[in-house]
C-alpha positions in Angstrom: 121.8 76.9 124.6 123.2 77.0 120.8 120.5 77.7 118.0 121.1 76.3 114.5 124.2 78.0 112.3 122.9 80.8 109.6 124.0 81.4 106.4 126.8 83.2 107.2 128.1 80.1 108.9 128.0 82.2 112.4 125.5 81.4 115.4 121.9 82.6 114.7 120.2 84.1 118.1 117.3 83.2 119.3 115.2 86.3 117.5 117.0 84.8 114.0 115.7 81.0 114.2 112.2 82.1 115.5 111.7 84.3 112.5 113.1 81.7 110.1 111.3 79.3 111.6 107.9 81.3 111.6 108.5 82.3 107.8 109.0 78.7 106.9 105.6 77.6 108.3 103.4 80.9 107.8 100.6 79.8 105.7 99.2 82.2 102.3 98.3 85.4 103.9 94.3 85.3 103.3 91.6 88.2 104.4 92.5 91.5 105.7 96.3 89.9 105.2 95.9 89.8 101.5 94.6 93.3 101.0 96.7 96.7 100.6 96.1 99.6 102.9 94.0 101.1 100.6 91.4 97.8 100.0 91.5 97.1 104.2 91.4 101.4 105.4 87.8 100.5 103.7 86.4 99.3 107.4 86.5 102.3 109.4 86.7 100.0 112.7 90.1 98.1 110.7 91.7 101.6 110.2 91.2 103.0 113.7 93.3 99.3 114.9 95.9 100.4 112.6 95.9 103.9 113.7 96.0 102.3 117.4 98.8 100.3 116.5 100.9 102.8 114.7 100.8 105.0 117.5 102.1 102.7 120.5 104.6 101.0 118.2 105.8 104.9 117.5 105.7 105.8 121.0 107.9 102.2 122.3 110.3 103.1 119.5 110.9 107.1 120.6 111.1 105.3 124.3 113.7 103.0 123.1 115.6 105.5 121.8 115.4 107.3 125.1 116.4 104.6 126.8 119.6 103.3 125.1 120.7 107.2 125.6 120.6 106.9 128.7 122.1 103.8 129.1 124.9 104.8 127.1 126.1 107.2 129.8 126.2 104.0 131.9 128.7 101.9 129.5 131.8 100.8 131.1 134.2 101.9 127.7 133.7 104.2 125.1 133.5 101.3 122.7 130.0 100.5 124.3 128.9 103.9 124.5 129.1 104.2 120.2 127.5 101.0 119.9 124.6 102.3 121.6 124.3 105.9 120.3 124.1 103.9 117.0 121.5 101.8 118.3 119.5 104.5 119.5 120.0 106.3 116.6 118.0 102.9 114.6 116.0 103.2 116.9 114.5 106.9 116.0 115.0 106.2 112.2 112.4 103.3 113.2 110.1 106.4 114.8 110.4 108.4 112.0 109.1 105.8 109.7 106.2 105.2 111.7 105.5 109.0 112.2 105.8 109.7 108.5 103.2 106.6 107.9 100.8 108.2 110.1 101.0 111.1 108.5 100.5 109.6 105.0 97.1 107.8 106.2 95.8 111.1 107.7 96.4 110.4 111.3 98.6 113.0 113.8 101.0 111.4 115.5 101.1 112.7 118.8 97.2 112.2 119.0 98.1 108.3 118.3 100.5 107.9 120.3 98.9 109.5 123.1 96.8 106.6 124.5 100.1 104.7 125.4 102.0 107.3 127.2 101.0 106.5 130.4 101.0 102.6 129.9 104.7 102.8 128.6 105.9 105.2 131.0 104.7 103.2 133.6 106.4 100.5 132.5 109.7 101.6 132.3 109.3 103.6 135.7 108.2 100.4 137.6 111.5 98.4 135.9 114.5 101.6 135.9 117.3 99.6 135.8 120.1 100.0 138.6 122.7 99.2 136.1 124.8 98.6 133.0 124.0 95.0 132.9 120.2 95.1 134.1 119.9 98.2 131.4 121.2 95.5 128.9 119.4 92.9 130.3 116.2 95.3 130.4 116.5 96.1 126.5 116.9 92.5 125.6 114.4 91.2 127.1 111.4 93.6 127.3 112.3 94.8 123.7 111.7 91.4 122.2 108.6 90.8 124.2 107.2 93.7 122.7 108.6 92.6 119.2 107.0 89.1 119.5 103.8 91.2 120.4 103.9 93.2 117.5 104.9 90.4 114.9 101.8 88.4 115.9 99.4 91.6 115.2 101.5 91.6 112.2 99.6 88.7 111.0 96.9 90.2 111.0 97.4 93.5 108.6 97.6 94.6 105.2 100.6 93.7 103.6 101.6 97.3 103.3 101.1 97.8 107.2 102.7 94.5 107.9 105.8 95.1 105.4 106.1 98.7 107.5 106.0 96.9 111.2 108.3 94.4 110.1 110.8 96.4 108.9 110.9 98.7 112.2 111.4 95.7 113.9 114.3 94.6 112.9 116.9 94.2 114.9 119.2 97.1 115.9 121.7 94.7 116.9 121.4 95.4 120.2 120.4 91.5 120.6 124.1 90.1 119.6 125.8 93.0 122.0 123.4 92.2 125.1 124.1 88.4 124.9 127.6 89.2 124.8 127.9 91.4 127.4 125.8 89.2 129.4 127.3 86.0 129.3 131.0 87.6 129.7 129.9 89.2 132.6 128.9 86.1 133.7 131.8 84.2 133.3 133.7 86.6 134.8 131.4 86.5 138.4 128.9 83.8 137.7 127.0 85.2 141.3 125.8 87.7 139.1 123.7 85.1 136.5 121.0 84.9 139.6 120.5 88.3 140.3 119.8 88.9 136.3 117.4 85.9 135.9 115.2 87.0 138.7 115.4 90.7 137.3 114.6 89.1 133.9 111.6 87.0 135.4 110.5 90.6 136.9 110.9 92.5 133.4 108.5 89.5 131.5 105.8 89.8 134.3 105.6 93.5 133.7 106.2 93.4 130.0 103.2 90.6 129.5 101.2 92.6 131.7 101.4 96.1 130.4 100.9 94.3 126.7 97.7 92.5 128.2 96.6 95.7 129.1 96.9 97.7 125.4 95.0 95.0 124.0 91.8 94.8 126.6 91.7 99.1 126.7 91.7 99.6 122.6 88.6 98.0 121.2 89.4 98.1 117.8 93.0 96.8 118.0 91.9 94.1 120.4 89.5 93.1 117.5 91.4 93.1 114.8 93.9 90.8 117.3 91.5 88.0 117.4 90.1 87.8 114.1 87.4 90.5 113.4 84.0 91.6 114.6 82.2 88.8 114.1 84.1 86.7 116.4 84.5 89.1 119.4 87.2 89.2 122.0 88.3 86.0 122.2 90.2 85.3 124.9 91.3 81.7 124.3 93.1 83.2 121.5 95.0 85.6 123.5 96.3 83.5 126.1 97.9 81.3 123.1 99.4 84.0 121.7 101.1 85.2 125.0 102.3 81.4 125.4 104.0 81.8 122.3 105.4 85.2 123.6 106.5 83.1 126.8 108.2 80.4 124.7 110.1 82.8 123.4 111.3 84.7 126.1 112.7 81.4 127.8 114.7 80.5 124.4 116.3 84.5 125.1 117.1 83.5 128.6 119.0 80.4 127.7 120.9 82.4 125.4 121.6 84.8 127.6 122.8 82.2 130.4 119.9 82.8 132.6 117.5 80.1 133.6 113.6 81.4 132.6 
């Protein structure tokens, strides 16, 4: 699957057009989305969701750090192995921004991002990959899953929040290398596109279900997700917002090679 050229005249990904695409049609940020930190920390229930949110966005970025270490000692040349010690280096600048914005709105870190230990961990315990391709694989498509989670929350903070979250999740490039690794590898033993599409189908079953499961056990971020007290925990609103996640995740596969 080919996604519409860029400025640069190359190939955008997948990641590139969505954004574009979502920044062309967002509509005039209103509400909680129009305030600054300082107007929104007012509601004691709002700033507890952000806290909430700080704190397992901090602890997925110290784990992807971790985890593109590690796969680094897996890389096939030495070539690969830089490109992802630079990654995971990103990767902890992205924590320490995070860290340092707790800090500055009065919250510990640790404590924050203590609630999602055990969620995360999980996660990447129940999908260790077996290796350097399903490690790539792994990255590509459980890290943007968590990104598309995170932008849509993102739509629902203070522009100084939102501005922050955006910026940390910018891609680390890691996107671009993955897809090339992937569909060369491909190409060069096309047996191995099946085994990688039904690890990928594994990874978004896990990855939807582990994001279902921050929402439902944090009552003020799930609240702040679907629009404030008044209106509850909507669930209708949910499931859309993981069918956008889905959509997503099958324009990634295509670009990877892999049928969704």
């Amino acid at each position: 699957m080919t996604t519409p050229d860029n400025a640069s005249g190359t190939p955008a990904t997948p990641d590139e057009s969505a954004t574009e695409t979502a920044a062309d049609a967002a509509p005039a940020p209103t509400g909680v989305a129009a305030q600054s930190w300082a107007q929104a920390a007012v509601d004691p229930q709002y700033s507890a969701a952000v806290v909430d949110l700080l704190g397992a966005l901090a602890y997925g970025e110290l784990s992807a750090f971790e985890r593109l270490a590690e796969d680094a000692k897996l890389a096939p040349t030495l070539l690969d192995k830089s490109e992802l010690a630079k990654m995971a280096s990103a990767e902890f600048h992205h924590f320490e921004q995070i860290r340092n914005r707790l800090t500055e709105i009065g919250a510990d870190a640790t404590q924050a991002m203590e609630p999602f230990v055990a969620a995360l961990d999980g996660f990447h315990k129940q999908t260790a990959p077996s290796d350097w391709l399903e490690g790539l694989v792994k990255a590509y498509v459980g890290d943007s899953i968590a990104s598309d989670f995170y932008r849509e929350v993102a739509a629902r903070l203070d522009a100084d929040t939102r501005q922050l979250v955006l910026a940390v999740l910018d891609d680390t490039g890691h996107a671009s290398f993955a897809v090339e690794k992937v569909r060369a590898a491909i190409d060069a033993e096309p047996r191995v596109g099946g085994r990688l599409a039904l690890w990928a189908r594994r990874l978004m079953g896990e990855a939807l279900s582990q994001s279902q499961r921050v929402v439902a056990d944090r009552d003020a971020l799930s609240t702040m997700l679907v629009g404030g007290v008044a209106d509850g925990f909507d669930l209708a609103e949910v499931g859309r917002m993981f069918s956008r996640i889905t959509e997503a995740h099958t324009k990634r596969m295509a670009a990877l090679g892999l049928a969704a």
